[in-house]
C-alpha positions in Angstrom: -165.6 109.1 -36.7 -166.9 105.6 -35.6 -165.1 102.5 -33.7 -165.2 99.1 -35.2 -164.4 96.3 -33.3 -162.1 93.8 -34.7 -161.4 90.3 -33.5 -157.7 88.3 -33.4 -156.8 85.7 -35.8 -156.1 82.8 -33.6 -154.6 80.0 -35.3 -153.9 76.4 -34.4 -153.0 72.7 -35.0 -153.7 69.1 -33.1 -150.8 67.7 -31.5 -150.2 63.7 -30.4 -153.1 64.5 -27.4 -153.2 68.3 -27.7 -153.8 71.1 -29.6 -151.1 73.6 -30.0 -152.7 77.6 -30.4 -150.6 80.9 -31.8 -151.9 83.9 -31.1 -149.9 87.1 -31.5 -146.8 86.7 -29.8 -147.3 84.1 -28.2 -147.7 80.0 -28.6 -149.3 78.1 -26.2 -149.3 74.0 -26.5 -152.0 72.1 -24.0 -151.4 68.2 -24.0 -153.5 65.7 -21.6 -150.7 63.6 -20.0 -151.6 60.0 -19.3 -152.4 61.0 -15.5 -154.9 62.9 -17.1 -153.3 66.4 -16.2 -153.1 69.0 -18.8 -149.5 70.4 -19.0 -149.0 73.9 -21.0 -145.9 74.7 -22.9 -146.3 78.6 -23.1 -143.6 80.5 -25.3 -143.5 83.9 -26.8 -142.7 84.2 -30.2 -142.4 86.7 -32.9 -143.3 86.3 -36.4 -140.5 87.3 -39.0 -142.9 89.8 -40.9 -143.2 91.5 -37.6 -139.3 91.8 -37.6 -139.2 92.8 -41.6 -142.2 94.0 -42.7 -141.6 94.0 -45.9 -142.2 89.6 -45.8 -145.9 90.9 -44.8 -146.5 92.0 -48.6 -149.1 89.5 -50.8 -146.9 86.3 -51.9 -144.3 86.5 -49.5 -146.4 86.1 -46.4 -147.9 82.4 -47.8 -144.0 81.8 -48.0 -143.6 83.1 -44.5 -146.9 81.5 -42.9 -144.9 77.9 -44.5 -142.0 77.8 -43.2 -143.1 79.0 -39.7 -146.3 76.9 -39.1 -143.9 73.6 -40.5 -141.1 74.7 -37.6 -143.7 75.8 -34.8 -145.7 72.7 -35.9 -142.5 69.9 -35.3 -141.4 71.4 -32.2 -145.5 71.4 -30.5 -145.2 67.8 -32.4 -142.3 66.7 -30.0 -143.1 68.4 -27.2 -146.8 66.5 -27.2 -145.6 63.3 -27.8 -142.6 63.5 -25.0 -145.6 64.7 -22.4 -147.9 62.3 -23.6 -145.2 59.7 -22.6 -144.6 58.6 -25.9 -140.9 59.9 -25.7 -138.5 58.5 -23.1 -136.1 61.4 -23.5 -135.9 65.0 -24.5 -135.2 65.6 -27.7 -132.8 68.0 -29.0 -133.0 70.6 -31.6 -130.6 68.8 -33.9 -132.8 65.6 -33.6 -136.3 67.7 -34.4 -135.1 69.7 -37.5 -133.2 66.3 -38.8 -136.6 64.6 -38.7 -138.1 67.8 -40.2 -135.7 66.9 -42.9 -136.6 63.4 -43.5 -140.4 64.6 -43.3 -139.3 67.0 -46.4 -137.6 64.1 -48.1 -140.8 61.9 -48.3 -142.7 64.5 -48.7 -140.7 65.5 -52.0 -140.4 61.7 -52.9 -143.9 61.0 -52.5 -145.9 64.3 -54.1 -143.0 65.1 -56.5 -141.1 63.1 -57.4 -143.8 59.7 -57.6 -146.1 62.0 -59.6 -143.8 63.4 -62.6 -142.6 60.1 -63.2 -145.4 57.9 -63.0 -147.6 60.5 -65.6 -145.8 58.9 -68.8 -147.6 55.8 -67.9 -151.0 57.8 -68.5 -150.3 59.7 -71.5 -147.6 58.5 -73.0 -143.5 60.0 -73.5 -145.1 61.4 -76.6 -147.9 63.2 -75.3 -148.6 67.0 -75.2 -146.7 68.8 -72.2 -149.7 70.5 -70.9 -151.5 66.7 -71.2 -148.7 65.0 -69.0 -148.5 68.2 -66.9 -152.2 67.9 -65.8 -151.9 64.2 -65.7 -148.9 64.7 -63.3 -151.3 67.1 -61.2 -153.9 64.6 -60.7 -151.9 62.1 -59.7 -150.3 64.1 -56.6 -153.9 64.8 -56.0 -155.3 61.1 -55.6 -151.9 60.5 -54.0 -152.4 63.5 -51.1 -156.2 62.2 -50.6 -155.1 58.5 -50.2 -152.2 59.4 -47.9 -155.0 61.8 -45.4 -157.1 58.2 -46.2 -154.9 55.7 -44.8 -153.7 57.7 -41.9 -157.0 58.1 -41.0 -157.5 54.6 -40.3 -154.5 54.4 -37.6 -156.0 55.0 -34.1 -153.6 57.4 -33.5 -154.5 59.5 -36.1 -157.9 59.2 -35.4 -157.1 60.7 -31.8 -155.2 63.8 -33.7 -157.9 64.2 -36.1 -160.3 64.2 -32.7 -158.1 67.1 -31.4 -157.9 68.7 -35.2 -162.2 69.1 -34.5 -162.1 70.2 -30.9 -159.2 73.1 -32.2 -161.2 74.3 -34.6 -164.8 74.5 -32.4 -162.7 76.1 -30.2 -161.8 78.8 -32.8 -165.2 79.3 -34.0 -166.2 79.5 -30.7 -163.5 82.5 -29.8 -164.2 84.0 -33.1 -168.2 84.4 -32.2 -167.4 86.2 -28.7 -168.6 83.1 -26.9 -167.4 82.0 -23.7 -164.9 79.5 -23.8 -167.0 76.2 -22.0 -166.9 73.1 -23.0 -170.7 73.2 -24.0 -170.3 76.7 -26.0 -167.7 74.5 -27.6 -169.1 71.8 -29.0 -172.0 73.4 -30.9 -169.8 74.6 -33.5 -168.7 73.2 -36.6 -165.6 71.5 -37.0 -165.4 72.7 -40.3 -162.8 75.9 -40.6 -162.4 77.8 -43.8 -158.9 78.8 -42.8 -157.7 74.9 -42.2 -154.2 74.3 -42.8 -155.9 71.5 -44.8 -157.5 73.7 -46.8 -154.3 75.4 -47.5 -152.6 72.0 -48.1 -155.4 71.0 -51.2 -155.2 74.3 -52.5 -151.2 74.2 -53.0 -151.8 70.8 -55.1 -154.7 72.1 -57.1 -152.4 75.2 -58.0 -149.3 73.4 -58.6 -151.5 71.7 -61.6 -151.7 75.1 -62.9 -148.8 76.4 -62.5 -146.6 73.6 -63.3 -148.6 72.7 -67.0 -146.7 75.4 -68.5 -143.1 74.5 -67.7 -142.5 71.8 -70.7 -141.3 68.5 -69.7 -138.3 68.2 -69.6 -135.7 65.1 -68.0 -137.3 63.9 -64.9 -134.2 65.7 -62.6 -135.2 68.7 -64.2 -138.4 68.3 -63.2 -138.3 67.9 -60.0 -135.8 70.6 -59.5 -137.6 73.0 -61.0 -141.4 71.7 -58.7 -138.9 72.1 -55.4 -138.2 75.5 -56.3 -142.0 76.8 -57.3 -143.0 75.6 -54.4 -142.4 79.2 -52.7 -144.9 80.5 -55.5 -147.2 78.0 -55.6 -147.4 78.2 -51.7 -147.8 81.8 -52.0 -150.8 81.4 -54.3 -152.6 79.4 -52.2 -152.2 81.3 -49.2 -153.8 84.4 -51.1 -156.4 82.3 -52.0 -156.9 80.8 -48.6 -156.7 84.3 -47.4 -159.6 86.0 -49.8 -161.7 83.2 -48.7 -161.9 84.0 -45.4 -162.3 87.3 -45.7 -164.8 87.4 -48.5 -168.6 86.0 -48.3 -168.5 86.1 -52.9 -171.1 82.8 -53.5 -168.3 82.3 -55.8 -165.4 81.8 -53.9 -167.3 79.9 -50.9 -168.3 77.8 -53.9 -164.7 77.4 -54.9 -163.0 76.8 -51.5 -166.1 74.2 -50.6 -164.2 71.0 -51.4 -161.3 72.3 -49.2 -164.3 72.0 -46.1 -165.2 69.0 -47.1 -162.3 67.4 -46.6 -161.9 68.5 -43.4 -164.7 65.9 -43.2 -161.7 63.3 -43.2 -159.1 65.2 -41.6 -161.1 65.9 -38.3 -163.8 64.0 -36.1 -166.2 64.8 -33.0 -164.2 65.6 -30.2 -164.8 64.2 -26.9 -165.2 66.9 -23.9 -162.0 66.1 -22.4 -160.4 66.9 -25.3 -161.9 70.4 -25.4 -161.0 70.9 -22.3 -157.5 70.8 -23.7 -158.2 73.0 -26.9 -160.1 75.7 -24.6 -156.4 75.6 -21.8 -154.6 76.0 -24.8 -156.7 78.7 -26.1 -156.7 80.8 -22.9 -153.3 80.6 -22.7 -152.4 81.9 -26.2 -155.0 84.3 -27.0 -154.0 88.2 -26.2 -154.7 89.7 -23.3 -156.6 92.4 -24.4 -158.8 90.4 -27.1 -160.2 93.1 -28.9 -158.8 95.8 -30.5 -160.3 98.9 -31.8 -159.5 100.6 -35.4 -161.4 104.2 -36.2 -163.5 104.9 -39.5 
């Protein structure tokens, strides 16, 4: 009988002048306010496959990790911006989930909806299915990197993306048993295999794949039927996203390599201060007894 020592998953995401970290149990967002205090929002929550363990099972969980990383996400979202003084007033619940639902809207619109309509142009109303299926999937490809593109170019974004590199050194830096300084920090890479960016390229790849075989029917239909795969293709990815991390195949680094570089555009060197705020929020959300111990 032998002890192995195993690590917690921390996960995170960069906030308007924060980072927001989830450990188990518990989520802890860390903004810089424009005093230059950092203010913590520490909250304890519990994931639903914890409550029903049965949403834990391969597929499911990708579905799971979704919905609750897009809800958790919004609300660190509001709470950053209103204590980085970008907000004059608290907002509400009603007002966060409707702007979730306008944020789903465009969303839809923009990688859906612009995509299945504009493939005819490519191939033609005549063309194979599979042809203007795949066509269809390369356009909401280009689309997704132009939108992380132009973004990128707003100085605001560029501050997020700043946070988006000192969250994930921070990670790294957890993950490796290192103390949590500033100067342990920023040695590591800011490239994170399990990236909620790498998550995001992955859904698009496979909704080429998945989608292709569905015909092409009226454009409604189309869209209708993309909406409601969504759940599998989200579920997909996340088992993909999943093996990746936990596997070192030459293969599958090879395969999920594109997903890192991206993360090229979606994050930048972070400045100290704003590792200061990644390593609060850290502290704060990690578990108190970090490691745990499983027999062999």
């Amino acid at each position: 009988m032998s002890e192995t020592k195993k690590k917690v998953y921390v996960g995170g995401q960069a906030v308007i002048e924060g980072v927001m970290m989830r450990g188990p149990g518990c989520i802890a967002t860390a903004v810089r306010t424009p005093d230059g205090e950092i203010v913590v929002q520490r909250k304890e929550a519990r994931s639903l496959g914890e409550r029903y363990p049965f949403l834990r099972w391969p597929m499911l969980r990708g579905v799971v990790a979704l919905y609750e990383s897009t809800v958790i996400g919004m609300q660190s979202l509001m709470y950053s911006a209103q204590m980085a003084g970008e907000e004059d007033e608290q907002l509400s619940d009603k007002e966060i989930y409707m702007t979730m639902a306008v944020s789903v809207v465009f969303a839809i619109g923009l990688f859906l909806a612009l995509p299945t309509y504009a493939a005819k142009f490519f191939v033609g109303e005549g063309g194979s299915h599979i042809a203007l299926n795949i066509v269809e999937g390369i356009i909401r490809l280009i689309l997704f990197l132009l939108y992380l593109y132009g973004i990128s170019l707003t100085g605001d974004i560029r501050r997020v993306y700043e946070y988006h590199g000192a969250e994930h050194k921070t990670i790294f830096c957890y993950e490796k048993d290192l103390p949590l300084t500033v100067e342990n920090v920023r040695k590591q890479s800011r490239l994170h295999p399990r990236c909620g960016t790498n998550f995001l390229l992955m859904v698009v790849v496979v909704s080429i794949f998945v989608f292709a075989f569905l015909g092409w029917p009226s454009l409604w239909e189309r869209i209708v039927s993309r909406v409601l795969l969504m759940p599998v293709v989200a579920g997909l990815a996340y088992e993909w996203i999943r093996l990746a991390a936990e596997t070192t195949s030459p293969v599958v680094q090879t395969l999920v390599r594109p997903g890192l570089w991206l993360q090229l555009l979606t994050t930048r060197p972070p400045h100290d201060d704003q590792i200061e705020v990644a390593i609060r929020a850290l502290q704060e959300a990690k578990p108190p007894q970090e490691e745990e111990y499983v027999t062999s």
